[in-house]
C-alpha positions as a Python dict, from the first residue, in 0.01 Angstrom:
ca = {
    (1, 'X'): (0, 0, 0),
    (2, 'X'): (-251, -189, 231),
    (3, 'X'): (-73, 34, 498),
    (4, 'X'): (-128, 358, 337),
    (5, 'X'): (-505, 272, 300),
    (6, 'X'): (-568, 236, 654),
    (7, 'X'): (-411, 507, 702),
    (8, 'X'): (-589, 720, 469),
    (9, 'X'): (-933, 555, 653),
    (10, 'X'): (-810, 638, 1015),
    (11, 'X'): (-743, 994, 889),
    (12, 'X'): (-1103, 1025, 697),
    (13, 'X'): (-1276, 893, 1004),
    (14, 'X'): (-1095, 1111, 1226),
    (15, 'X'): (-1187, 1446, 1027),
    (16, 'X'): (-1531, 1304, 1031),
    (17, 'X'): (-1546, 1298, 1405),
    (18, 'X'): (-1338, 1642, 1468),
    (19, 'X'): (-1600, 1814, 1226),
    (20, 'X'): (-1916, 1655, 1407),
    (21, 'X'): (-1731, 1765, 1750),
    (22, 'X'): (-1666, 2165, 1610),
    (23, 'X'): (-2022, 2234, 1641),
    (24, 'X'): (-2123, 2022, 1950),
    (25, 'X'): (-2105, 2094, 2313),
    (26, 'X'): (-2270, 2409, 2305),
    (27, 'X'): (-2446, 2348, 2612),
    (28, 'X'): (-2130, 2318, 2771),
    (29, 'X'): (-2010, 2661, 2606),
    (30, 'X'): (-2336, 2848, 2696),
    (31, 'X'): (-2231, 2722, 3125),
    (32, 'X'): (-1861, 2834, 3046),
    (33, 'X'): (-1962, 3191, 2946),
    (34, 'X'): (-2278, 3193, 3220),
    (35, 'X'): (-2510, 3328, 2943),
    (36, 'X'): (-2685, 3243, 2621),
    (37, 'X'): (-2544, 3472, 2325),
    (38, 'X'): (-2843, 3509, 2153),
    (39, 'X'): (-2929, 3698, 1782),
    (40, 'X'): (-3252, 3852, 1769),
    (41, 'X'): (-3364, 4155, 1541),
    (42, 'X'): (-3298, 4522, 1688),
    (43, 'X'): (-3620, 4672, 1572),
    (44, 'X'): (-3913, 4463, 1543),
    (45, 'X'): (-4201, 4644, 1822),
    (46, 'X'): (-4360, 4324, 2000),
    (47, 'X'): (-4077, 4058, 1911),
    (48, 'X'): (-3719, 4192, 1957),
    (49, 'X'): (-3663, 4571, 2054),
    (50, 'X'): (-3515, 4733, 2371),
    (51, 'X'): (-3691, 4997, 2512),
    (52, 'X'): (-3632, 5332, 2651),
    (53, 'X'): (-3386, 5209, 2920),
    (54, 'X'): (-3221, 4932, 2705),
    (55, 'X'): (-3439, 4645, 2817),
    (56, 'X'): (-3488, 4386, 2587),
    (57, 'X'): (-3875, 4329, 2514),
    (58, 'X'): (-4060, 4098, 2270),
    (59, 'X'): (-4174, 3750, 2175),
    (60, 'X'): (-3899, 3620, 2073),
    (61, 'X'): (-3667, 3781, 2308),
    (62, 'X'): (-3948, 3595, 2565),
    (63, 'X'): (-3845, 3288, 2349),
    (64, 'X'): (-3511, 3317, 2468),
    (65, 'X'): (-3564, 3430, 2807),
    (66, 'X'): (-3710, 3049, 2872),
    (67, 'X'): (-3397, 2907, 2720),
    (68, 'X'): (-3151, 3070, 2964),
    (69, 'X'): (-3443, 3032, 3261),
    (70, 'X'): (-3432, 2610, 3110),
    (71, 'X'): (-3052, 2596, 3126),
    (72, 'X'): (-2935, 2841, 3437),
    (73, 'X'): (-3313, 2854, 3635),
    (74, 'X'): (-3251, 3239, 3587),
    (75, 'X'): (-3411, 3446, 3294),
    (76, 'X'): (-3213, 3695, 3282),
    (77, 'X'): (-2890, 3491, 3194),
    (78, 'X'): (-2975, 3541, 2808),
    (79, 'X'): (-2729, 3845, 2596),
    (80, 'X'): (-2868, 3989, 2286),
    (81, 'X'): (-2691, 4113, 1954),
    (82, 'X'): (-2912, 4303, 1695),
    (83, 'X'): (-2808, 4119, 1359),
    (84, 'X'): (-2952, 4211, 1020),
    (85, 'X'): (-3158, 3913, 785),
    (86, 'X'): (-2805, 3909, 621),
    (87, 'X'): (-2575, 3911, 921),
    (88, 'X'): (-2794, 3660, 1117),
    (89, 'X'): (-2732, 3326, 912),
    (90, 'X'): (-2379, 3362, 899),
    (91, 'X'): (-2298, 3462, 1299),
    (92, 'X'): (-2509, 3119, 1373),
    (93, 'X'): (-2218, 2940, 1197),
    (94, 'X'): (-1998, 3144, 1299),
    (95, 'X'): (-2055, 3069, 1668),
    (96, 'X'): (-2055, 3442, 1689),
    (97, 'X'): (-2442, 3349, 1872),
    (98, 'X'): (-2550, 3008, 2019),
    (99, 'X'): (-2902, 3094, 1887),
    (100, 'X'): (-3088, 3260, 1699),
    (101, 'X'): (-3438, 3356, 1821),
    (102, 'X'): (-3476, 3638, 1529),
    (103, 'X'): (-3791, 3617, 1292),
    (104, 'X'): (-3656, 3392, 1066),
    (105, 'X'): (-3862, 3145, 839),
    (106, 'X'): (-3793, 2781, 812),
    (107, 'X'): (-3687, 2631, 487),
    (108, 'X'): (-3525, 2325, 311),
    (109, 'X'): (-3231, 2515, 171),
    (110, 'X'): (-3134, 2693, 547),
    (111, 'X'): (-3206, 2350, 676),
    (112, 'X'): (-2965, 2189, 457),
    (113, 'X'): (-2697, 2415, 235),
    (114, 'X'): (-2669, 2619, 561),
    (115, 'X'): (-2630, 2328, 758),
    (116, 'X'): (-2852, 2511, 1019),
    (117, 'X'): (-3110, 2351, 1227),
    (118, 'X'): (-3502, 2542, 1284),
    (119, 'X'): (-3660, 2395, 1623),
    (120, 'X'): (-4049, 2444, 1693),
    (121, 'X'): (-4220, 2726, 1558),
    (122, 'X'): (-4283, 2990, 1798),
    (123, 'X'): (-4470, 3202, 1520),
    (124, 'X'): (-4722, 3147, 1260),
    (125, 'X'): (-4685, 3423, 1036),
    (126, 'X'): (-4749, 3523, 639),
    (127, 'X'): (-4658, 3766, 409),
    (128, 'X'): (-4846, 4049, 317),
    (129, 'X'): (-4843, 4436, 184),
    (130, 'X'): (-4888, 4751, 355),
    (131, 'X'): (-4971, 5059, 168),
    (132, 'X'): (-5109, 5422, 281),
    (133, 'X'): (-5444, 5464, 261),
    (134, 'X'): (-5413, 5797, -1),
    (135, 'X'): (-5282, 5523, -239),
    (136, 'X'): (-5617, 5455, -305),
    (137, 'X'): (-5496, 5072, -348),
    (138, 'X'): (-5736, 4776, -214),
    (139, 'X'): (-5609, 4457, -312),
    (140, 'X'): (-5241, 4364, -389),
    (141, 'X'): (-5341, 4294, -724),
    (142, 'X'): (-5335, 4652, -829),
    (143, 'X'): (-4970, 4698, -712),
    (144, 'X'): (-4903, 4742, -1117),
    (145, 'X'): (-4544, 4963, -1109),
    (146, 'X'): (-4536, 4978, -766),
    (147, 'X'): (-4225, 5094, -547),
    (148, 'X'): (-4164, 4807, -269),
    (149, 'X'): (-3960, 4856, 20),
    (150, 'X'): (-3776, 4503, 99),
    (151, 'X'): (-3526, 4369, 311),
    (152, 'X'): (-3225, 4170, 165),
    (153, 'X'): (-3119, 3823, 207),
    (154, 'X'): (-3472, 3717, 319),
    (155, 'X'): (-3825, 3505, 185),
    (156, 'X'): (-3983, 3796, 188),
    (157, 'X'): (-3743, 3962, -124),
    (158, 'X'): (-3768, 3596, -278),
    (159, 'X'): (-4179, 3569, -215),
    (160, 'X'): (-4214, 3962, -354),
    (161, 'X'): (-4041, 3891, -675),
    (162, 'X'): (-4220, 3550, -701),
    (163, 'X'): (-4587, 3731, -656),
    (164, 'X'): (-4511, 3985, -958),
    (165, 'X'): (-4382, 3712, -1181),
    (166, 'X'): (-4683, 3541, -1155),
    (167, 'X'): (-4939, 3837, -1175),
    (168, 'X'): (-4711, 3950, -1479),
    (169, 'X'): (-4722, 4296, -1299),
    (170, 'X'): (-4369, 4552, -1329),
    (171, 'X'): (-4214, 4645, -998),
    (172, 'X'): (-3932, 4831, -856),
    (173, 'X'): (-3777, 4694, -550),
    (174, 'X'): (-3599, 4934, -291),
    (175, 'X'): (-3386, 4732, -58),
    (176, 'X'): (-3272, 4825, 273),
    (177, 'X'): (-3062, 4618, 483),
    (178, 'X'): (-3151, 4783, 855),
    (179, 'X'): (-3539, 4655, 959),
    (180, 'X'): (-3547, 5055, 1146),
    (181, 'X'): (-3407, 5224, 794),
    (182, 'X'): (-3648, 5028, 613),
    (183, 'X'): (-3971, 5147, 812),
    (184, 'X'): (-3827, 5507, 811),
    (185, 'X'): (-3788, 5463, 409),
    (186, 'X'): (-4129, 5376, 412),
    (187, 'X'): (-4275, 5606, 626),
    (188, 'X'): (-4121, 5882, 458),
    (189, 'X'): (-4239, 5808, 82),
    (190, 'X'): (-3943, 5656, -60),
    (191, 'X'): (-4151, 5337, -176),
    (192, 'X'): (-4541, 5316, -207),
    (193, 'X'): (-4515, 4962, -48),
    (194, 'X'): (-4344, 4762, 262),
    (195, 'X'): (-4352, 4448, 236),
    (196, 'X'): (-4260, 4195, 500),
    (197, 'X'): (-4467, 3902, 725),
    (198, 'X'): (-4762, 4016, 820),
    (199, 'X'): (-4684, 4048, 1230),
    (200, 'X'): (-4382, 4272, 1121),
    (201, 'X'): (-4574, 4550, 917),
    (202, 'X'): (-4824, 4564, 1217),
    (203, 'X'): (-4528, 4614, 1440),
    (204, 'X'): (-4404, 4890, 1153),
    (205, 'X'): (-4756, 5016, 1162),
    (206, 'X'): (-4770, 5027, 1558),
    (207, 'X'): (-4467, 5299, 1561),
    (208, 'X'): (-4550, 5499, 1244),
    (209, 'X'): (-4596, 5862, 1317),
    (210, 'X'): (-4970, 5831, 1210),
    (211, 'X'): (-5066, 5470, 1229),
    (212, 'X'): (-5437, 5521, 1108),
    (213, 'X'): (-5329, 5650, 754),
    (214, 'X'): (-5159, 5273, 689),
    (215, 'X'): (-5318, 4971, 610),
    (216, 'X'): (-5291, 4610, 545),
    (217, 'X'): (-5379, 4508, 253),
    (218, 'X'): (-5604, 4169, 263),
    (219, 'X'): (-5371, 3940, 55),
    (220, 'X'): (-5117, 3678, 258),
    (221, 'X'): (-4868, 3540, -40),
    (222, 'X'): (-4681, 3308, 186),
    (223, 'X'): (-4622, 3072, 464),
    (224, 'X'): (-4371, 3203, 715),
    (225, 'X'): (-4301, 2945, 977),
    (226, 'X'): (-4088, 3153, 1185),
    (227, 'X'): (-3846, 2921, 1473),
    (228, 'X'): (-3517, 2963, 1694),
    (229, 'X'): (-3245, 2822, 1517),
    (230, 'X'): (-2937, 2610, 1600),
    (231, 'X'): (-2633, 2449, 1401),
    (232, 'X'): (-2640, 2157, 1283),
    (233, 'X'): (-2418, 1852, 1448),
    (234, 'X'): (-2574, 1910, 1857),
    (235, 'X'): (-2813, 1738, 1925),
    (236, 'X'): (-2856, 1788, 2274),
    (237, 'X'): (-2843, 2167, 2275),
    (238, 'X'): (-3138, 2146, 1994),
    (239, 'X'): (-3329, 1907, 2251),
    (240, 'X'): (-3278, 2174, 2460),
    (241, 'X'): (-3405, 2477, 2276),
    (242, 'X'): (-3687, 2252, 2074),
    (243, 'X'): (-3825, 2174, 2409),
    (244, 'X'): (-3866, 2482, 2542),
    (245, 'X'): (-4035, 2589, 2276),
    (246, 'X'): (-4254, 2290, 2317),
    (247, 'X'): (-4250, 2410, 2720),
    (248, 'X'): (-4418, 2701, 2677),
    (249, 'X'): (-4707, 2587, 2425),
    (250, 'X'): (-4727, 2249, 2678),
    (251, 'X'): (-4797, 2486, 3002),
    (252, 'X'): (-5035, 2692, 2832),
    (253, 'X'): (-5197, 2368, 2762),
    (254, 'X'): (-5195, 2245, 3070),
    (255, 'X'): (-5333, 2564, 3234),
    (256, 'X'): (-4985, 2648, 3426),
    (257, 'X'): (-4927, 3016, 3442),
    (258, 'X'): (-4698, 3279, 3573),
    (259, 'X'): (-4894, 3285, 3881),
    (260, 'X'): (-5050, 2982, 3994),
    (261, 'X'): (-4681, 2697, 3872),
    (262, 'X'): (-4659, 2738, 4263),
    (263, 'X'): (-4957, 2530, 4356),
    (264, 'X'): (-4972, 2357, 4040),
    (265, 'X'): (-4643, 2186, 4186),
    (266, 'X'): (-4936, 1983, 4426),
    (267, 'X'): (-5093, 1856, 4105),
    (268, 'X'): (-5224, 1503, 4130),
    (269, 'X'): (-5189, 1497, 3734),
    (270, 'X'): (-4873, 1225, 3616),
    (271, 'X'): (-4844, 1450, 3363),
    (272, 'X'): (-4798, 1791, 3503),
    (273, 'X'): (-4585, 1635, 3797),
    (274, 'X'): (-4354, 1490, 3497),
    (275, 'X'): (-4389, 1825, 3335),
    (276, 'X'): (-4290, 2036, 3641),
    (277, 'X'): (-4024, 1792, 3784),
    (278, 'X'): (-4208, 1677, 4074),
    (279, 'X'): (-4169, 1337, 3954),
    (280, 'X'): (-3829, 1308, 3807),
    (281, 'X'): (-3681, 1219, 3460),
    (282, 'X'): (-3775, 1521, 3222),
    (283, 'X'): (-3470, 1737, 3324),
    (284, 'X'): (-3216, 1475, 3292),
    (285, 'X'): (-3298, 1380, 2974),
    (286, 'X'): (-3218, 1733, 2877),
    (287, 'X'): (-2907, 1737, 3069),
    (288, 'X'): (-3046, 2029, 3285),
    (289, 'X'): (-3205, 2029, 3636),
    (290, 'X'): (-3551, 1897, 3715),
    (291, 'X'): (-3695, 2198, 3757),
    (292, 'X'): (-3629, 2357, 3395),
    (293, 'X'): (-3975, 2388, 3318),
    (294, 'X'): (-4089, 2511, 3648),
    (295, 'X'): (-3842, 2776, 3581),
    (296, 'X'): (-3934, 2809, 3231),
    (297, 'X'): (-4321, 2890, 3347),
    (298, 'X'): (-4226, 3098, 3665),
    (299, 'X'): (-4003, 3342, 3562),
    (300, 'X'): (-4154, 3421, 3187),
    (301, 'X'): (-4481, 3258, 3178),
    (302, 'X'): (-4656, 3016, 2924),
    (303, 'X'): (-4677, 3064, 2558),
    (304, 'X'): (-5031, 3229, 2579),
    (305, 'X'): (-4891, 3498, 2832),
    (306, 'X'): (-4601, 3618, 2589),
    (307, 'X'): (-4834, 3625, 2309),
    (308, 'X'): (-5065, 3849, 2513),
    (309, 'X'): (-4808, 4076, 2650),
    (310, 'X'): (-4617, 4106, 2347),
    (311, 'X'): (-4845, 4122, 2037),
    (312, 'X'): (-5166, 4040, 2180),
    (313, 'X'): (-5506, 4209, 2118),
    (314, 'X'): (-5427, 4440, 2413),
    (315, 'X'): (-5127, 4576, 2287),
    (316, 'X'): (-5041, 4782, 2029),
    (317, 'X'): (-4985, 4553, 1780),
    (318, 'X'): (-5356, 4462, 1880),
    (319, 'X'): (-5311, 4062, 1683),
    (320, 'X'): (-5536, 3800, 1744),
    (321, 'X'): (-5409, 3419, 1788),
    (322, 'X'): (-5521, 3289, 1463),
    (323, 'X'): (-5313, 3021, 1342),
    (324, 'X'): (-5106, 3050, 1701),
    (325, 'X'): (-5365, 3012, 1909),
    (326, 'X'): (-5357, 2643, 2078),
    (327, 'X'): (-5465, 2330, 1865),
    (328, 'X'): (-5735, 2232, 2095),
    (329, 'X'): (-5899, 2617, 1998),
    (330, 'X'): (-5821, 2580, 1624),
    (331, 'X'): (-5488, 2689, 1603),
    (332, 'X'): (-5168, 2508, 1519),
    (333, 'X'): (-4966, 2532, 1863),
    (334, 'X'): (-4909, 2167, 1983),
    (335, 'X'): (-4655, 2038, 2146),
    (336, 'X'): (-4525, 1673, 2181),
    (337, 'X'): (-4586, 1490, 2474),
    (338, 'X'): (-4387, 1522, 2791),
    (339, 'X'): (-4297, 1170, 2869),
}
């Protein structure tokens, strides 16, 4: 009997370790292939979206550009498969994707039930409503019976029901899995309301056949912290995709661009010569080469360059920084120190 408990104990521990070891060693999975598989959304303007030629554009494909310029010093290593809000939870577990860099919002139950990991937040968004302007409709609060275009398996459905429970107002939710089917609905009078995070209906907006006769409507009803995600059990692959995140918002910081990493490698600063690699440490840490951020910062930029080119004011998305605009300038983009 004393036998058959050890036993039983060896066995217990030994599932315990095989489990932990089914989701770890992605890092050496992601070399193995020579790419990062990574989900994103396949038709978000300004943060996931190939163009014309099949390019990949967007924030958060930017986002995942500096995690395959961190690991392989080459940008373009990084593959891309359009999932849907329902598809995208599931392929992360699946190990169908070793990340997912895809507008989604960090919460407990993802965080735990999933057993799903959300690394910095590379967006600060909310939720909001957009409405045509013949609606006549100025405030949320007089969405009384209104149709509302929704996506499934997301916040947003969750945060939309949750807003008309508590206003005691009636409404009819359409839901449409595809992000491009649900614009289209939209766009073609199927529903008197889209809903989504605010950054996404000004992407909607952007591409609408008449973009003038839509508008936001003032309210935000949520919080939409919106990160990469990893799996749970690997630690060093979500060092490795928390940091670049961190990389990004840390360069902008530091006033290291695109164009001038070059001569910022002749820094006097500790800090940026930690940062960049001159002085060593940073990279193996990580497990990658010295140079990861350099690479991160020369071949995509910092975080204040993808904003810009991506969603900026100049674009035509045309968003301001707000609550992603550095901490030092009143926004919330701060990233832990690099030492």
């Amino acid at each position: 009997m004393k036998f058959c408990k050890v036993c039983v104990a060896v066995a217990l521990a030994f599932l315990m370790v095989t489990a932990g070891m089914a989701v770890a060693g992605t890092l050496d999975d992601v070399k193995a292939k020579g790419f990062v598989q990574v989900g994103v959304n396949g038709g978000v303007f300004g943060f996931s979206m190939p163009d014309e030629k099949g390019v990949w554009n967007g924030l958060d494909v930017d986002t995942a550009r500096a995690i395959a310029a961190a690991v392989f010093g080459d940008a373009n290593k990084a593959k891309y498969i359009p999932l849907t809000a329902v598809q995208r939870l599931p392929a992360l577990q699946s190990k169908e994707i070793d990340v997912l860099c895809r507008n989604t919002t960090q919460t407990l139950t993802r965080e735990t039930t999933n057993g799903l990991n959300f690394v910095h937040v590379n967006y600060y968004d909310g939720q909001g409503f957009l409405v045509p302007k013949k609606l006549g409709v100025k405030s949320a609060n007089e969405l009384e019976g209104a149709t509302v275009c929704v996506l499934p398996g997301t916040t947003t459905e969750m945060n939309a029901a949750d807003f008309f429970r508590n206003k005691m107002m009636k409404w009819k939710p359409v839901v449409i899995e595809q992000t491009a089917e649900l614009s289209k609905a939209f766009f073609a009078g199927r529903c008197d309301v889209l809903t989504s995070d605010a950054s996404q209906l000004a992407a909607h907006r952007s591409v609408a056949p008449n973009p003038d006769d839509y508008v936001l409507l003032p309210e935000i009803i949520s919080k939409e912290p919106l990160a990469p995600v990893v799996r749970h059990g690997d630690d060093q692959w979500y060092d490795i995709v928390n940091w670049t995140v961190m990389a990004l918002i840390q360069a902008e910081e530091f006033g290291i661009t695109s164009k001038n990493v070059d001569k910022m490698l002749k820094s006097t600063d500790p800090q940026i010569q930690r940062f960049l690699g001159v002085t060593p440490g940073m990279g193996k840490a990580l497990g990658l080469d010295e140079k990861w951020a350099y690479n991160i910062v020369k071949q995509v930029g910092n975080y204040g360059e993808i904003f810009e080119r991506n969603v900026g004011v100049n674009t035509k998305l045309g968003l301001q920084r707000g609550l992603n605009a550095l901490w030092l300038k009143g926004g919330l983009m701060y990233a832990a120190p690099f030492r």
